[in-house]
C-alpha positions as a LaTeX table, in Angstrom:
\begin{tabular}{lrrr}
\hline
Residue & $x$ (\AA) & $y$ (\AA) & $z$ (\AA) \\
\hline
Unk1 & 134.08 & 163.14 & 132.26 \\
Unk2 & 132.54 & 160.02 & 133.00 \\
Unk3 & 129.46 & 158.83 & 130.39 \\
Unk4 & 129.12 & 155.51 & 132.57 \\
Unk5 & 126.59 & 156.30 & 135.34 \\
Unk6 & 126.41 & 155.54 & 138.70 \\
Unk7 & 123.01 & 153.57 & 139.64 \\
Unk8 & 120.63 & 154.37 & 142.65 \\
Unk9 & 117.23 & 154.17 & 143.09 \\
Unk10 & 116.88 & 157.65 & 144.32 \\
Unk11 & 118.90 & 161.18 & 144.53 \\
Unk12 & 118.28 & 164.06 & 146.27 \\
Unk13 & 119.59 & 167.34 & 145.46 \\
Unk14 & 120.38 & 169.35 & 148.58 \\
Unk15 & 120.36 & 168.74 & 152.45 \\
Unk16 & 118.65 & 171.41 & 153.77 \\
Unk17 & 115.63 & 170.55 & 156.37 \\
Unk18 & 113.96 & 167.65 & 154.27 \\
Unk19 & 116.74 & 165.85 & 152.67 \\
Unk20 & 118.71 & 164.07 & 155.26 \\
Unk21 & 115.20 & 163.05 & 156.67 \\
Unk22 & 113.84 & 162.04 & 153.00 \\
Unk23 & 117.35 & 160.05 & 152.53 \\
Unk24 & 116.75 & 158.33 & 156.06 \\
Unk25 & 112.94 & 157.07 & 154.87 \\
Unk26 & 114.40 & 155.47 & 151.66 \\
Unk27 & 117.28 & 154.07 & 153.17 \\
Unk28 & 115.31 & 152.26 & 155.66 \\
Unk29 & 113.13 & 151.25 & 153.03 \\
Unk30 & 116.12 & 149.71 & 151.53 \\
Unk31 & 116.60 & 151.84 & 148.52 \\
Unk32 & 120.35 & 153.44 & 147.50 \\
Unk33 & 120.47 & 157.12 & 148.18 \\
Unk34 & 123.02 & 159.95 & 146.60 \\
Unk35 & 122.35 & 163.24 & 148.10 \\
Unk36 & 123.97 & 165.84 & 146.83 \\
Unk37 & 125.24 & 169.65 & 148.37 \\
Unk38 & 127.44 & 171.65 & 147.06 \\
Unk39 & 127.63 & 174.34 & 149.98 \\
Unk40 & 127.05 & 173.28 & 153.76 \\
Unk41 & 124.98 & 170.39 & 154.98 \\
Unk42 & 122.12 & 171.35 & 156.32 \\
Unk43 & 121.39 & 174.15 & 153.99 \\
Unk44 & 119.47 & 177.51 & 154.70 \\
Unk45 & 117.78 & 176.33 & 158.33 \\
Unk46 & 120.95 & 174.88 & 159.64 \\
Unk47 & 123.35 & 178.01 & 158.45 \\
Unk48 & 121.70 & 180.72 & 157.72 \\
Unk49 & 118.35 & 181.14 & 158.81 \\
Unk50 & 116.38 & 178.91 & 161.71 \\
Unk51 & 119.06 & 177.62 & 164.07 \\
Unk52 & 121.64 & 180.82 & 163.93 \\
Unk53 & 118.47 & 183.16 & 163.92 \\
Unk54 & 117.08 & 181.55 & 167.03 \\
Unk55 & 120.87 & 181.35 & 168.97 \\
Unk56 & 120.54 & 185.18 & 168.15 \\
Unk57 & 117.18 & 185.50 & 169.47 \\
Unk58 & 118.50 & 183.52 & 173.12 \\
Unk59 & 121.52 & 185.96 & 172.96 \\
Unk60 & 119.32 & 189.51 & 173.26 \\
Unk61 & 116.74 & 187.79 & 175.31 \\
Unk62 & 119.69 & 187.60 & 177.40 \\
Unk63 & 120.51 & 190.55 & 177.49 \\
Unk64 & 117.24 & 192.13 & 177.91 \\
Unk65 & 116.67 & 190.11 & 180.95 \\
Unk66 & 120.31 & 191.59 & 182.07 \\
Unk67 & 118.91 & 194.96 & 181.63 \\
Unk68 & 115.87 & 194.12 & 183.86 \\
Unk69 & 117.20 & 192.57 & 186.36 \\
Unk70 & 116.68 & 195.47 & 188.84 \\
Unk71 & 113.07 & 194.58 & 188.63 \\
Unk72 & 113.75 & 191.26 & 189.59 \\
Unk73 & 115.42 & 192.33 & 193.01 \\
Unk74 & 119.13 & 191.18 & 191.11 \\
Unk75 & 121.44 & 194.07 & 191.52 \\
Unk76 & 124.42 & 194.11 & 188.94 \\
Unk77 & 127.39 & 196.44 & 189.37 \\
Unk78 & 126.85 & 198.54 & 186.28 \\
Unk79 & 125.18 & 198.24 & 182.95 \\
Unk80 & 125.86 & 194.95 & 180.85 \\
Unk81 & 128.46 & 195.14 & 177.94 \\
Unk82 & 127.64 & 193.34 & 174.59 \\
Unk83 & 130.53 & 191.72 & 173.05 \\
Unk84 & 129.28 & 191.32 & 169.27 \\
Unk85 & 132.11 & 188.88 & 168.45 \\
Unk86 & 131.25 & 186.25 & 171.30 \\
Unk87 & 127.61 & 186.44 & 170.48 \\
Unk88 & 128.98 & 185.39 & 166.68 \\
Unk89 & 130.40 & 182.55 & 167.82 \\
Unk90 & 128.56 & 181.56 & 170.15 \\
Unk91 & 125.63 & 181.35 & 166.91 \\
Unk92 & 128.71 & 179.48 & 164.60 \\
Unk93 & 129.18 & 177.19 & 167.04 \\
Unk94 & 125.63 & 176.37 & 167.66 \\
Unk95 & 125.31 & 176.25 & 164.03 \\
Unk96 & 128.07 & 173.76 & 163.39 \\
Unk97 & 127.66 & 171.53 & 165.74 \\
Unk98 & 124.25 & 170.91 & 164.22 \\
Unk99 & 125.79 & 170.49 & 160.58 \\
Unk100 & 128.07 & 168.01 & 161.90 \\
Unk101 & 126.00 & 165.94 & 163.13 \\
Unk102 & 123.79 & 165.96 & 160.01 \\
Unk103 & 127.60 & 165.01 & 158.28 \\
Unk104 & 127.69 & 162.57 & 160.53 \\
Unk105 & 124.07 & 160.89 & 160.34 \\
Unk106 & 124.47 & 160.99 & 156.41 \\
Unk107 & 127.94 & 159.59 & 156.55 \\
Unk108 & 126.65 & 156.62 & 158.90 \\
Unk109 & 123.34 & 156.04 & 156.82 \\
Unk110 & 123.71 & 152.95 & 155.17 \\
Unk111 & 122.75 & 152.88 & 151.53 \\
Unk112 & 123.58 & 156.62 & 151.60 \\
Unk113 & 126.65 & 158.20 & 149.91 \\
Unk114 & 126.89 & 161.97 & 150.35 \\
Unk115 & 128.74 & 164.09 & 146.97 \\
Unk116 & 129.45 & 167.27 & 147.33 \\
Unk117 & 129.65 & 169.62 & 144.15 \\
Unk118 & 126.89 & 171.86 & 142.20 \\
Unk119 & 124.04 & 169.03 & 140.22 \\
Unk120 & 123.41 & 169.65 & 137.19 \\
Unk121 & 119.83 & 167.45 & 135.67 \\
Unk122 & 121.00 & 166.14 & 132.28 \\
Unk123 & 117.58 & 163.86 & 131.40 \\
Unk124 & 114.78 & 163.14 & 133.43 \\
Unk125 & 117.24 & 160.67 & 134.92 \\
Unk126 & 120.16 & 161.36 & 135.07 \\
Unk127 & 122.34 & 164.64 & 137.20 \\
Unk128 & 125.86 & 165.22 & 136.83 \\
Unk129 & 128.27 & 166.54 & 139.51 \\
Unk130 & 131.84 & 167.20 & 138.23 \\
Unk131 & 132.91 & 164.21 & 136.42 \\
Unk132 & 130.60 & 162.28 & 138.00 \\
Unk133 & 127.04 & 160.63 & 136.61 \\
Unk134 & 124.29 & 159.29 & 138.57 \\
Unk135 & 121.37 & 157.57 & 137.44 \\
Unk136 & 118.25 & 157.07 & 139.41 \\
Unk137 & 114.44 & 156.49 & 138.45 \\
Unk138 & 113.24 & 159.02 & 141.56 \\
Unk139 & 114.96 & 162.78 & 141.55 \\
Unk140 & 113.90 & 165.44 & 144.55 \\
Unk141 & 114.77 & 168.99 & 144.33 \\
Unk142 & 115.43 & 170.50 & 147.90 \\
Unk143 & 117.36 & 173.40 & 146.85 \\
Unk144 & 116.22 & 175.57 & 149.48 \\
Unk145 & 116.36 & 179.34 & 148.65 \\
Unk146 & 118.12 & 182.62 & 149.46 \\
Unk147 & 117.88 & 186.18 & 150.18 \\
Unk148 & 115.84 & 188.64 & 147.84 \\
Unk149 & 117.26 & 192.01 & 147.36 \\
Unk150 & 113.96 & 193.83 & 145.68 \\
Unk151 & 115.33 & 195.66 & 142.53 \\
Unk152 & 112.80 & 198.13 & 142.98 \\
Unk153 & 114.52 & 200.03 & 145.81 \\
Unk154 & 116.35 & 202.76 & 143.73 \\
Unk155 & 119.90 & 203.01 & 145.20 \\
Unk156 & 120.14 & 199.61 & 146.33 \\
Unk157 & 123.29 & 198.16 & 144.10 \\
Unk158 & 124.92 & 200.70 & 144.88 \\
Unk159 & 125.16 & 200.76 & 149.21 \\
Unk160 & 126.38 & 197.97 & 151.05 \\
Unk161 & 123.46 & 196.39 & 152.49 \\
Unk162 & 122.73 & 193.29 & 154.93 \\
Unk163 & 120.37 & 190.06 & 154.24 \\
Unk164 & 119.82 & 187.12 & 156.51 \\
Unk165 & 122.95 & 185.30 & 155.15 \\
Unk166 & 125.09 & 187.97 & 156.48 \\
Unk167 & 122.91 & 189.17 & 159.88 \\
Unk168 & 123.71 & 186.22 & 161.70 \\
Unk169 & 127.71 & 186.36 & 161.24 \\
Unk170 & 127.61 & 190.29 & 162.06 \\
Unk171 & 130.51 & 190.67 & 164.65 \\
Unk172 & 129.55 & 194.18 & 166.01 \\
Unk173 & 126.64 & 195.92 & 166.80 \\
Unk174 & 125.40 & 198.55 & 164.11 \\
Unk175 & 124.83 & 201.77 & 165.87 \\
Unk176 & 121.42 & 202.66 & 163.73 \\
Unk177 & 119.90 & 199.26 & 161.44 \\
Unk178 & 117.22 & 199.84 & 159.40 \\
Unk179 & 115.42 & 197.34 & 158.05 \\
Unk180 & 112.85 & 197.22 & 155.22 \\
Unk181 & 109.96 & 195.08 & 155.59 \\
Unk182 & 107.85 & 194.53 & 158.51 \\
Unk183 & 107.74 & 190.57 & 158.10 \\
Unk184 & 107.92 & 188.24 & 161.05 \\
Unk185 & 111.59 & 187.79 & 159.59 \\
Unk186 & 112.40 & 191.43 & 159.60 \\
Unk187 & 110.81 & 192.01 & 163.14 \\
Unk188 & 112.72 & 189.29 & 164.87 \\
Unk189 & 115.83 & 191.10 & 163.95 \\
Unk190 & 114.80 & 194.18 & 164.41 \\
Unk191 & 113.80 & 193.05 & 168.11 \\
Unk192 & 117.29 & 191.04 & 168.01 \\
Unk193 & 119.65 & 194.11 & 167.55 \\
Unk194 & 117.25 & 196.74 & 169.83 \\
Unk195 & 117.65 & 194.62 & 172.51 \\
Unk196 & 121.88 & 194.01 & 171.88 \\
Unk197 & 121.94 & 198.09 & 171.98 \\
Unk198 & 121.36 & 199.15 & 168.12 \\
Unk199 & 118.90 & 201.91 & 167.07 \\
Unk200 & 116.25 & 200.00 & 165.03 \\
Unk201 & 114.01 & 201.52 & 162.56 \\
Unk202 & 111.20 & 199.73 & 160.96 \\
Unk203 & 110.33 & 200.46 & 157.35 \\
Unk204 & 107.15 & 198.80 & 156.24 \\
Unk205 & 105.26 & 199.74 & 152.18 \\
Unk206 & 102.33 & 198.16 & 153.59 \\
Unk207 & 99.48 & 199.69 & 155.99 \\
Unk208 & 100.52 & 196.87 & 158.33 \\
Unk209 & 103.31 & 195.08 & 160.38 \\
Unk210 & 102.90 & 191.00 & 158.88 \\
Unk211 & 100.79 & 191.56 & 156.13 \\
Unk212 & 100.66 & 187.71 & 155.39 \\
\hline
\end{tabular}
């Protein structure tokens, strides 16, 4: 372990939606940049939440419009099929291509080196990864965040149970999805899965649909 730290004049921890675009400001200012991630580039929006969410969203508007198209005068054969496991990739692919490129951009950046591992803030200064220590007078937390599984819901530990994270990589269609909490999050996959062929049913606490 390494007690001989690396100098920068900044680090960022995480490259979810602001870092790469933080890291490209200081760079061009001229400043040395680590940024760290110690899961996927890109974090939550790339991976797990805006960019597979809204491939999903294209794939059952698709579908929807396939099961009206008799109202627009286009006659199909027979009713369409929905093949769960090409809609996945088609998501993982849009998904990954867009993490790439961020790989790519941060790789390129000049004054930017990209370390991958889990930071850990030692001093006000100074964050370890691995063996490694870096020193910089400027530290930004973009952590992003993850799913919240409400430990009020009595059962819950105890049934197998789907969050974002795992939505977006589901490679069939549930027959009957439930989902608790009527949140602009919860409705778009609600409206998702009705329209790829799943039973939906809508649990919301509250005396309205989007509370907030």
């Amino acid at each position: 372990m390494s007690d001989s730290p690396e100098i920068f004049d900044a680090i960022i921890i995480g490259t979810g939606q602001a870092g790469p675009s933080l890291a490209g400001r200081l760079t061009q200012a001229g400043m040395t940049v680590a940024i760290i991630e110690r899961h996927q580039v890109g974090g939550t929006c790339v991976n797990v939440g805006c960019t597979p969410t809204k491939a999903l969203v294209a794939n059952a508007y698709a579908a929807h419009l396939t099961a009206r198209a008799a109202d627009y005068g286009v006659m199909l054969p027979g009713p369409a099929r929905i093949d769960m496991a090409r809609v996945s990739a088609r998501v993982a692919e849009i998904s990954g291509k867009s993490r790439t490129g961020l790989e790519g951009w941060l790789g390129g950046m000049q004054g930017c080196t990209l370390i991958r591992g889990h930071a850990r803030l030692e001093s006000p200064r100074t964050v370890r990864v691995g063996d490694r220590l870096l020193r910089a007078n400027k530290i930004f937390l973009n952590v992003g965040g993850r799913a919240l599984a409400p430990k009020e819901i009595g059962g819950l530990a105890e049934v197998p149970y789907l969050t974002n994270t795992n939505m977006v990589a589901m490679t069939e269609v549930p027959g009957h999805l439930i989902v608790i909490g009527g949140s602009y999050v919860g409705l778009e996959f609600a409206q998702v899965f009705r329209r790829l062929g799943a039973q939906v049913t809508v649990v919301e606490r509250g005396q309205h649909l989007i509370a907030r």
